[in-house]
C-alpha positions as CSV (number, residue, x, y, z in Angstrom):
1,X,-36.0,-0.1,-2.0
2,X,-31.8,-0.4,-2.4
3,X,-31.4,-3.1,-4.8
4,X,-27.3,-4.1,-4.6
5,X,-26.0,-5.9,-7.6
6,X,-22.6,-6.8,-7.3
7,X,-20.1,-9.5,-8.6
8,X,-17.0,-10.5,-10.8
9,X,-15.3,-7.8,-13.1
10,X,-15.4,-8.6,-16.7
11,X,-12.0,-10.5,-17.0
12,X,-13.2,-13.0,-15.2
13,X,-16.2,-13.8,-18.0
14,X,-16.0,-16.1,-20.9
15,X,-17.8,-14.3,-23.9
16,X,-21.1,-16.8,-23.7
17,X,-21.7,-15.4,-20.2
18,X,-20.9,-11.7,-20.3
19,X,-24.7,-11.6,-22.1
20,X,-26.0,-14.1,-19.6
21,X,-25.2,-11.9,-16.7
22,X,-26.7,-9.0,-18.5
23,X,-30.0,-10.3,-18.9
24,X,-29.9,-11.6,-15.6
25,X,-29.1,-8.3,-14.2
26,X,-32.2,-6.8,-16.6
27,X,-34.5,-9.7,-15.2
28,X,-33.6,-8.9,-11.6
29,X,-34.0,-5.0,-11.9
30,X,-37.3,-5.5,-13.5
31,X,-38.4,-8.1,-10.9
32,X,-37.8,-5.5,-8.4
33,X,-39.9,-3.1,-10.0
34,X,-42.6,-4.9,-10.2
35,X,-42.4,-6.1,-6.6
36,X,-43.1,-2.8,-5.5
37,X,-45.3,-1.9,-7.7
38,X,-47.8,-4.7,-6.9
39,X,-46.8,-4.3,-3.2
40,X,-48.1,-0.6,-3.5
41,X,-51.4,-2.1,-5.0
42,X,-52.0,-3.8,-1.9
43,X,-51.0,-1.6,0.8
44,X,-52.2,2.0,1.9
45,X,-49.4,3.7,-0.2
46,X,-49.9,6.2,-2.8
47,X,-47.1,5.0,-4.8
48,X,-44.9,1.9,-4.6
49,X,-41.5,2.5,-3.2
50,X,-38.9,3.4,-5.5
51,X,-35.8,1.1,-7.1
52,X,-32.5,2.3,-6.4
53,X,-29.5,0.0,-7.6
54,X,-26.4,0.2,-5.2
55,X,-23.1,-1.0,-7.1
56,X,-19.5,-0.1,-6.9
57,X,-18.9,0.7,-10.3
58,X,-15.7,-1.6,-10.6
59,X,-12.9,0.7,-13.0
60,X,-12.4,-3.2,-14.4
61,X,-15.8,-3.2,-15.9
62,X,-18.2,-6.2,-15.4
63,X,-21.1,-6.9,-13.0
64,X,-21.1,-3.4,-11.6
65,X,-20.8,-1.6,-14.8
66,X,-23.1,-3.6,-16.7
67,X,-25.9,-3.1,-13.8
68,X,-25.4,0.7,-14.5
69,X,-25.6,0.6,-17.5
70,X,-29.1,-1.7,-17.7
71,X,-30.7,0.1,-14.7
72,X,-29.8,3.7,-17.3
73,X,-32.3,2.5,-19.7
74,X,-34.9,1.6,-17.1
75,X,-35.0,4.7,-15.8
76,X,-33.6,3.3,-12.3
77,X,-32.2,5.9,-9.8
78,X,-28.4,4.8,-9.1
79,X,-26.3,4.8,-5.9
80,X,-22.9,3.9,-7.2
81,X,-20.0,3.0,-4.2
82,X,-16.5,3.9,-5.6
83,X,-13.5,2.3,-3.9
84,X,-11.5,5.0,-2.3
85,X,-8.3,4.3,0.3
86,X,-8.8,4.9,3.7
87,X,-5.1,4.8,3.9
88,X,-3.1,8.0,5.0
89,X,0.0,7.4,2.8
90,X,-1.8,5.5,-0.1
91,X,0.8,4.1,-2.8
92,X,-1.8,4.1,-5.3
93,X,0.7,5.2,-8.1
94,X,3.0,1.6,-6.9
95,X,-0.1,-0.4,-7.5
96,X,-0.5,1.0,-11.3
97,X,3.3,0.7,-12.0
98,X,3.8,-2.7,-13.7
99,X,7.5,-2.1,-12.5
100,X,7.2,-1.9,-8.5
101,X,3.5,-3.9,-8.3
102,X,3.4,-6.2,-6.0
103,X,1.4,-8.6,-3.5
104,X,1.8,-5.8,-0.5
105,X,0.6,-3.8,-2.9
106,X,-1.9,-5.5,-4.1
107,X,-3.7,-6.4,-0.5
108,X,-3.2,-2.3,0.2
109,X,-5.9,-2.3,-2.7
110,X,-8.1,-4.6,-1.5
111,X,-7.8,-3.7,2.3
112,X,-7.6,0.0,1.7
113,X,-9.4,0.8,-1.2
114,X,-12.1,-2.5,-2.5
115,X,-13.1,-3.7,1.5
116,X,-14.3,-0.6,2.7
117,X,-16.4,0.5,-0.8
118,X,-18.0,-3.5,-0.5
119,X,-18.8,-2.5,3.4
120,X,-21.3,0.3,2.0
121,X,-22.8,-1.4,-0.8
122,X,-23.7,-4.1,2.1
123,X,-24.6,-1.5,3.9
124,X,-27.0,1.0,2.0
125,X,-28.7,-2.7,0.5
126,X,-32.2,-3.5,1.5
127,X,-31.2,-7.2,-0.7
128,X,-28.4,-7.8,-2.2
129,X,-27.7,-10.0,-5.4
130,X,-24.3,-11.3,-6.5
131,X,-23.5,-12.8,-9.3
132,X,-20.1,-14.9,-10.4
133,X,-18.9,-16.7,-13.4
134,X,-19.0,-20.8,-12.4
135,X,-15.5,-22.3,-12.6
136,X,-14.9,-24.8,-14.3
137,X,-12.0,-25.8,-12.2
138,X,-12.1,-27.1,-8.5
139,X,-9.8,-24.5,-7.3
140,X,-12.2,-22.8,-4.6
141,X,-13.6,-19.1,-4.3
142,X,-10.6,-17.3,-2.1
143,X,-13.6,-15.5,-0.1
144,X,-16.0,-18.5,0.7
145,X,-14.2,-21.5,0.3
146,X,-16.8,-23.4,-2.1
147,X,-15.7,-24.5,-5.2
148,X,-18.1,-23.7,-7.9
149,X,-17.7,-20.0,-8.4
150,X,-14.7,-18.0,-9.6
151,X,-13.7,-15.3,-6.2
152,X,-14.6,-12.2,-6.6
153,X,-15.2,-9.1,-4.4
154,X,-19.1,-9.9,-4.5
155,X,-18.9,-13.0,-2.8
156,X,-16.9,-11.4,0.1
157,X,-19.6,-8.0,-0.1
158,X,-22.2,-11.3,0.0
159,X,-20.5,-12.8,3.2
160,X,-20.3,-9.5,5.0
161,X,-23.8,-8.7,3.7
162,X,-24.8,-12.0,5.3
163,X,-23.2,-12.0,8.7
164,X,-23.6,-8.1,9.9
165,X,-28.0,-8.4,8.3
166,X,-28.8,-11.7,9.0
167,X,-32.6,-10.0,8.6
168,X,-32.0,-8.9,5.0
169,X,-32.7,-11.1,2.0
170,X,-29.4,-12.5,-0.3
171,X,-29.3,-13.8,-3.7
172,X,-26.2,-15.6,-5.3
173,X,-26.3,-16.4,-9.1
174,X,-23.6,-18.7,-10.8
175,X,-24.2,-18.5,-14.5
């Protein structure tokens, strides 16, 4: 079973959530387990089927990392989606130079380098969870349009996830 945990990277959580999310990430990576583990008592398996997390291991830290990190000390088997361009002429080096940064640059990233990574964690995910930060302003997510949530990559990976397996099961968590 491919558990996909994915959400907002840490910049976009206040200090009182960062721990929230992390024991909700723990609570939902045990669930899991024990899911299959009562699912093998009750079926002609040998052995439940085994918990793999899918992420994207975000370089800005946060839901991804944090998963990591918790499904490390349960012993959980990890499948980790890097962004990578699918761009020929990628001007990764403009993106990190505060000098020559800007918004074409900044959609290259996300088209060329954060879309495609969020298409494979929707895709290698038998159920997919995302969780946000709530916002405390009415400003609404970029992604979904709902106010509620602060945007982030996971709510788009959640949309996709959503239309293209209509037959899988997703999970959104404000805290």
């Amino acid at each position: 079973m491919k558990v996909g945990i994915v959400g907002a990277s840490e910049k976009k959580w206040t200090p009182i959530q960062k721990p929230q999310a992390k024991v909700q990430i723990k609570r939902i990576l045990i669930k899991e387990i024990e899911l299959q583990i009562n699912e093998g008592e009750y079926s002609n398996e040998s052995s439940p089927k085994e918990i793999i997390l899918v992420s994207g291991g975000c370089p800005e830290g946060g839901i991804d990392i944090w998963a990591e990190e918790i499904a490390d000390k349960l012993g959980i088997k990890k499948e980790i989606k890097l962004p990578f361009c699918t761009h020929s002429r990628c001007p990764r080096e403009l993106f990190h130079n505060p000098k020559t940064a800007t918004l074409i640059n900044e959609n290259h990233y996300w088209i060329h380098h954060y879309q495609p990574r969020n298409i494979l964690i929707a895709e290698a995910s038998d159920i997919l969870y995302v969780i946000s930060p709530k916002s405390e302003t009415i400003i609404p997510c970029k992604h979904c349009k709902i106010i509620g949530h602060k945007s982030n990559g996971g709510c788009w990976t959640m949309m996709y996830f959503k239309k293209h397996f209509p037959e899988k099961k997703g999970i959104e968590i404000v805290i």
